[in-house]
N, C-alpha and C positions, 0 to 999 in steps of 0.2 A: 504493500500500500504506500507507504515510503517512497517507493523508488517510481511510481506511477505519479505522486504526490510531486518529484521533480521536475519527472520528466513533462508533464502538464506545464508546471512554472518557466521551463525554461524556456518551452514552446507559445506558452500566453505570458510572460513575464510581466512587460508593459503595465497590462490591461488590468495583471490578477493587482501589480502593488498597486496601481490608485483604489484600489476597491478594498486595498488592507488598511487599518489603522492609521489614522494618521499622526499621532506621536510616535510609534514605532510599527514601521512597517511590517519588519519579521521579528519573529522570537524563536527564541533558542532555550529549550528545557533542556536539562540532561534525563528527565523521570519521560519524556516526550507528551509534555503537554502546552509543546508549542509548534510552531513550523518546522521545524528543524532539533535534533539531539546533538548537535554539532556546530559548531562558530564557524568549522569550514565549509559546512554545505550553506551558510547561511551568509557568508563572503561570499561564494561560486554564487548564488544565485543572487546577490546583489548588484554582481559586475554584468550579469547576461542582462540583467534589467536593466540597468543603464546602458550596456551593447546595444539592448533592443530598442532605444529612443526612450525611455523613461526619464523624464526631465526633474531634476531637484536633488536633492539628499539624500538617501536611503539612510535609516535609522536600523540599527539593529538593537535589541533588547534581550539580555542573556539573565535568565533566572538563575537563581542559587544553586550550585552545584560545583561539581569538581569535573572538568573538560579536559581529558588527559589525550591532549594534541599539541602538536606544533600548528598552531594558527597562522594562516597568511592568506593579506590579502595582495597577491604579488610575490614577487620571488626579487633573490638579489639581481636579475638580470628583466624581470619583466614587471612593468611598472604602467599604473593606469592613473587618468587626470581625471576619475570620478571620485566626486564627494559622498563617503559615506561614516557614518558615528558607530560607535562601540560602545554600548553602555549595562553597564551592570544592576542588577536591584543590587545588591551591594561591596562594598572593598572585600570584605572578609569572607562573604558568603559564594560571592562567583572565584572560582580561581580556576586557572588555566596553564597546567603543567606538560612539560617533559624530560627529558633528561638529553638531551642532545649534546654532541660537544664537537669540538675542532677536529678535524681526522677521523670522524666516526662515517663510514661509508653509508650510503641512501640513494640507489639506482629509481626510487620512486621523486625524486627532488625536480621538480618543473625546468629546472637548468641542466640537467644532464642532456650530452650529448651521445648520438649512439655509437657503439662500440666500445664507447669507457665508463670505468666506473666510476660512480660522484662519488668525490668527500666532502664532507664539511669545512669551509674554512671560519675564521672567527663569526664575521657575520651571517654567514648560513646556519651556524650553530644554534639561534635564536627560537626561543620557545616562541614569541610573538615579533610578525613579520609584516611589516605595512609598508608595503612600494607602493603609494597610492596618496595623490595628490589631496590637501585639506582633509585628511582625515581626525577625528575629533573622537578622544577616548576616555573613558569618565566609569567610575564603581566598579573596580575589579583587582586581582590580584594575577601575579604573571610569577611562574614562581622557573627556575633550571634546576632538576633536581641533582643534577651530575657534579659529585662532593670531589671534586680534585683541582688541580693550578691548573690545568689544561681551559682553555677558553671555554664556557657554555656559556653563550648569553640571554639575557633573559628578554628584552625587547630591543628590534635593531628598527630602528627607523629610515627609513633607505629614502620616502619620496617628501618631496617638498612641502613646506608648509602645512604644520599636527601638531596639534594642542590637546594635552591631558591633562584632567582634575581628579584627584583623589586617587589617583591609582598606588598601589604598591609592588614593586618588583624586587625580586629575592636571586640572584646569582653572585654565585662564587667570584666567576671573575666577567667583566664584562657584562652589567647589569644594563647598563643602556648603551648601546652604540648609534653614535649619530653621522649619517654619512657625509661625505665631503658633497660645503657647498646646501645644504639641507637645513632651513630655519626650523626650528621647534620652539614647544614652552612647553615646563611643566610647574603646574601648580598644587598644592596641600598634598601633596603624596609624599611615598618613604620609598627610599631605596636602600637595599642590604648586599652586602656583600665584602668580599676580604680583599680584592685587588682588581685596579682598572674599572673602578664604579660608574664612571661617565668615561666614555673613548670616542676617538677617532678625531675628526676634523667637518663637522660640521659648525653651528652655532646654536647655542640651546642656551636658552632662559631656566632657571628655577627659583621658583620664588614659593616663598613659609612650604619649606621640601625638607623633610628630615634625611640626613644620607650616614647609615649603621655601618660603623667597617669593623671586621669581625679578623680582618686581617692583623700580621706582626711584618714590620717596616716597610710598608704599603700606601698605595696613595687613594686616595678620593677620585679624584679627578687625574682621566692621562690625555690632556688635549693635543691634536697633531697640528701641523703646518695648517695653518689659514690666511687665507687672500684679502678676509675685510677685515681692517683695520683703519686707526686715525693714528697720525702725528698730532700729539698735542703741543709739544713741542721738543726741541732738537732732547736724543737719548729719554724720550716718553713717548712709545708707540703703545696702543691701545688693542691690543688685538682681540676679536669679540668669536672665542672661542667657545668656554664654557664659563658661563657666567649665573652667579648665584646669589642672588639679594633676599633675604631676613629666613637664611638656610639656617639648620640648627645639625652640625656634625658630632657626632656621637660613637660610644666605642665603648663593648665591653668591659668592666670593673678590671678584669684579669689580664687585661693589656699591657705592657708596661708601659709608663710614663716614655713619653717622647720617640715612641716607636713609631710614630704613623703620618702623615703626609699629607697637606692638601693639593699638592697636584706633584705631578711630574712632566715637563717635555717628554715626549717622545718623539720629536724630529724639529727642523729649523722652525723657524716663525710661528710659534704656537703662545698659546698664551691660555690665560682666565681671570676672572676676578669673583671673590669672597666679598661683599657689600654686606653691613649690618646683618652680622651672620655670628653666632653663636659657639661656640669654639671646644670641643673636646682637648681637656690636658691631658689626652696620650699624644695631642700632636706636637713634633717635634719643632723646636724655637725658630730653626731656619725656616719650617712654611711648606718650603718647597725642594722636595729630594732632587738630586743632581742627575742628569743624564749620562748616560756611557758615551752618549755622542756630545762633544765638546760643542758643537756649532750648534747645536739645540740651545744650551744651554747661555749662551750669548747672545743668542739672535730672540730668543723667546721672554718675554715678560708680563709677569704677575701681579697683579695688583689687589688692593683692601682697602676697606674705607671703616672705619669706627667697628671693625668688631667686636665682640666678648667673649667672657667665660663661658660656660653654661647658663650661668646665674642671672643672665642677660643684664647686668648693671658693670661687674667687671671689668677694665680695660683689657684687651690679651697684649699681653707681652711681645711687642712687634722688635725689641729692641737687638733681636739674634739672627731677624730674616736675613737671608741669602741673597747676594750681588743682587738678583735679576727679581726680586719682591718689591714694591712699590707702594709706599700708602698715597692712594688717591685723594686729591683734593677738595673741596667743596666745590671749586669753578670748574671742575675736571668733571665731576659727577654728571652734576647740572650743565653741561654744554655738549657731552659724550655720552654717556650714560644711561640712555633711558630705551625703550623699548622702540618707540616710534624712530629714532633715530639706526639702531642695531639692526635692526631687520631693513633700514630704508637702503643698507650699505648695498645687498644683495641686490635692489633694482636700479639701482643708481651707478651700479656697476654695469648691469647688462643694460643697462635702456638710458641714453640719455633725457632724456624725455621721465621725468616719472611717473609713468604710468601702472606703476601699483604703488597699493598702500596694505601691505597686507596686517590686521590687527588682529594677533590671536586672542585678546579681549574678547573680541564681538563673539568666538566660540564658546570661553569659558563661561561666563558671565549668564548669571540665569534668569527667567523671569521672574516676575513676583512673585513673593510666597501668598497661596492662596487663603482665602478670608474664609473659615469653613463653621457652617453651621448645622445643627444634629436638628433632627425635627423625628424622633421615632426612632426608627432605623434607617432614616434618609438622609444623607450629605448633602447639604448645597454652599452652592460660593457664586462669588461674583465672579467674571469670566476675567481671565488676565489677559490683560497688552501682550500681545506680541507673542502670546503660547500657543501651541500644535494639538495641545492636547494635556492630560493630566493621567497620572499614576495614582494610586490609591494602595495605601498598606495597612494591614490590620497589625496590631502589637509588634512593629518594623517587620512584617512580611509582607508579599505582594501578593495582592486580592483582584486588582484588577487594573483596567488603564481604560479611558473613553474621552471623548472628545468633547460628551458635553457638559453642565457646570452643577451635575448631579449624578448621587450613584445611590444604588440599596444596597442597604449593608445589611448583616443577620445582627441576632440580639448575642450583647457581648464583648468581650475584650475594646482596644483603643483605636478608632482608624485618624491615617491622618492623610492629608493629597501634597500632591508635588503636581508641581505645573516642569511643561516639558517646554523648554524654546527651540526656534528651530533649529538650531546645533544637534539639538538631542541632551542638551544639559539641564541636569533637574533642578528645581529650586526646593530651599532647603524646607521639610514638613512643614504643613500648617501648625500653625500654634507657637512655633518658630517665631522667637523678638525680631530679628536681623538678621541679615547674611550682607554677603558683599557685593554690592552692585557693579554694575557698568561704571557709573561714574567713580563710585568709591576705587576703582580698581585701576583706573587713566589714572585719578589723580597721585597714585601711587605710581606707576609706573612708566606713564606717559609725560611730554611734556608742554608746553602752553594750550591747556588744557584751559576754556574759558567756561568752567562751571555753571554759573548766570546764565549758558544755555537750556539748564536743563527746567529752572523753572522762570517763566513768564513777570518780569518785576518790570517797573515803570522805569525809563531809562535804559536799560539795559536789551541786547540782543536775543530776541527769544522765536519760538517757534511753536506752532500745531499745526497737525497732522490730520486728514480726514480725506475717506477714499483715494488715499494713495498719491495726496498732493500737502507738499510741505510747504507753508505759509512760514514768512518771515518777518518781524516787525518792524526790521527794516533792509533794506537793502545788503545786497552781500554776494561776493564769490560762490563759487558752490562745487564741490568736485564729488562725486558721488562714484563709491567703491563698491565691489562686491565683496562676498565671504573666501574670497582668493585671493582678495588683493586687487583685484585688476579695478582701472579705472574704466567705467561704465557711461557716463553724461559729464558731463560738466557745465555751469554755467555760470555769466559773469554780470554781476551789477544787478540781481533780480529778488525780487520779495515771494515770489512762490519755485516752486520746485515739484513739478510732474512727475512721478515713479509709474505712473499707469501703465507705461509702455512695456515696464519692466516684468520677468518672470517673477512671484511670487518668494518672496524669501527675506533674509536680513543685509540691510546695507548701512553703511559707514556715508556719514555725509561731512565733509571736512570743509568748513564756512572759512571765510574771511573775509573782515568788516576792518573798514579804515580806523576804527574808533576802538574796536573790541579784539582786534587782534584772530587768531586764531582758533576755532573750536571744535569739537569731534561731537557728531550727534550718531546714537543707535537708532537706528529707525526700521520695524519689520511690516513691510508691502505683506 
């Protein structure tokens, strides 16, 4: 029934997903009380749906279980520009294991050629495998079960532009690998492992990210040679490797004192930076272990700006770091530094012209937390801006998901809703004080950010929204992005702003007003 179940889908794919859920397309049970027992039938049949003209996002949604595969959606050599989410009901409860490692042969592997047999190299090694443009990952755990120094990695991120919240990954060595040239960001997640915890040479954001190293004289971070970077000025190059703003690094009790590393080169022009980041005292005074290759270690530099102890009040003792460690400035921070900058390196390299903006914000960043009221055994709420759809959990399990701004529930236990945005990012249970907004999220991490856009004051630069036209109250630039980055309309000197024309979904609209300076607005058509 299953396999009749696919082969249906992949022949009506299109037609079946607009007719599936629209916060999550497909689900993945391991007990099979969803579309799919597997994350990889339910990748394979996300990518045919999109092959076969399905226009938008594909959501996947993975119930609670233990999924013992190597996930991909792509392989280290094939790579697709469809957007699709990963999302878990939750960290702890979805996990998604293997044991795979470096040299381990797989004549089943999507790269092999015929006549030879595959092996694994480090990044093939990866329990979860995403060659796949704007992919967006949230509630799950990723775990390599293979207990040796040999590489198994636990997530390789191989295609452009992927944003993860909340996730946890657990490998020995090579817990995340980011490939060369590849923007990422992760946020409120943990990573574990004993050596080469973030690798290769891409550029990755981590922000409030716990990163556990279970290792002895070992590093955190092993960034390779990278092409974007700033001269800030002559013997202060900025290289925007691996970079880590209010991380909190940690390490077992039984560690010894000063055995442990927050980064290491491994080849010429590499770099990272620690920003307001929380400091285990197993890591050793210098910062940063030395390389075997001398011109690594010359050419490469590291930077910090105010970190601590644990204790987060602490100063950490910078006063031992090594030649090529840096404490970053305040004018360095603020001129270099920020999110909308890091990633702009990437298109301002290949596009004179900037014609992307890409903002992994607009991924993570969830909708409202919904307003929920019990009437019997009936849930209602007011409908939120900008959401797909809504989740529903009973005593933090998953009961159910619907689209509209009511559910029946039985008599008993506690439900609460989550609104879904069209990322596929949940917002956090009703009954929930706060979580962190869009806005709250730029003004941390972005920069001239002109707040005042978001609510409507006398004087100041404001805006509303209605049937897919943005009114402005006064005049203003206008460049309006997609959830890829790319620049979509633009217009110059105007009070409204048309999206009608547009496919259905979330856009970045980035204003400029002679008076007001620059602002970023979320806006979902």
């Amino acid at each position: 029934m299953k396999k009749l179940f696919t082969l249906v889908f992949l022949c009506l794919g299109m037609s079946w997903l607009h007719q599936a859920s629209a916060q999550y397309q497909l689900v993945v049970a391991a007990d099979g009380s969803g579309h799919y027992t597997t994350i990889n039938e339910a990748m394979s049949a996300a990518v045919a749906a999109l092959e076969g003209g399905f226009e938008g996002r594909v959501r996947i949604f993975v119930k609670n279980g233990v999924y013992n595969e190597p996930a991909r959606l792509g392989s280290h050599n094939t790579g697709y520009t469809y957007p699709v989410s990963l999302v878990g009901e939750s960290r702890d409860g979805v996990i998604i294991q293997c044991g795979n490692y470096k040299g381990l042969m797989d004549n089943t592997y999507p790269d092999k050629k015929e006549d030879q047999d595959y092996y694994y190299g480090n990044n093939q090694s990866a329990t979860l495998t995403i060659n796949s443009e704007d992919f967006y990952g949230e509630n799950f755990t990723v775990i390599n079960t293979k207990d040796s120094t040999v590489y198994a990695a636990g997530i390789y991120v191989a295609g452009r532009r992927q944003a993860y919240k909340n996730v946890s990954v657990k490998a020995n060595r090579g817990a995340i690998i980011i490939r060369n040239g590849r923007p990422a960001f992760f946020m409120d997640s943990y990573v574990e492992g004993r050596q080469e915890m973030t690798a290769s040479n891409g550029t990755v954001v981590f922000f409030n990210t716990t990163l556990h190293n279970k290792g002895v004289a070992s590093q955190y971070a092993y960034p390779e040679d990278n092409v974007y970077f700033d001269v800030a000025a002559p013997g202060d190059t900025l290289r925007y490797g691996h970079i880590f703003r209010q991380c909190t690094f940690t390490a077992p009790d039984t560690t010894p004192d000063g055995s442990l590393f927050l980064a290491q080169p491994t080849a010429k022009e590499s770099g990272a930076m620690f920003l307001d980041c929380k400091l285990s005292p197993k890591i050793n005074p210098l910062g940063v272990k030395a390389s075997t290759n001398n011109l690594a270690n010359i050419s490469s530099w590291f930077y910090e700006y105010k970190n601590t102890m644990l204790d987060g009040t602490t100063p950490a003792d910078v006063s031992g770091r090594a030649a090529n460690v840096r404490q970053l400035s305040d004018t360095y921070l603020a001129s270099y530094v920020y999110n909308n900058h890091i990633y702009g390196k990437f298109y301002k390299a290949e596009n004179p012209t900037p014609l992307y903006y890409w903002d992994p914000l607009l991924l993570v960043a969830p909708a409202d937390i919904p307003q929920v009221t019990l009437d019997g055994t009936t849930l209602n709420w007011t409908a939120v801006p900008g959401a797909v759809g809504y989740v529903v959990y009973k005593d933090g399990a998953f009961a159910g998901m619907t689209e509209e701004t009511t559910f029946e529930g039985t008599a008993g236990g506690t439900y609460t809703v989550c609104s879904v945005s069209e990322s596929g990012a949940m917002s956090k249970p009703s009954g929930t004080a706060s979580q962190q907004t869009y806005t709250d999220l730029i003004a941390l991490l972005n920069k001239n950010i002109s707040n005042n856009l978001q609510q409507p004051t006398a004087g100041t630069l404001s805006w509303a929204i209605s049937d897919g036209v943005v009114t402005f109250t006064q005049p203003c630039d206008c460049q309006v992005y997609n959830l890829s980055g790319r620049l979509v309309m633009q217009t110059s000197a105007t009070s409204k702003v048309s999206l009608q024309a547009l496919p259905t979904g979330m856009y970045l609209l980035k204003t400029k007003n002679t008076i007001h300076g620059d602002g970023f607005i979320k806006v979902v058509r």
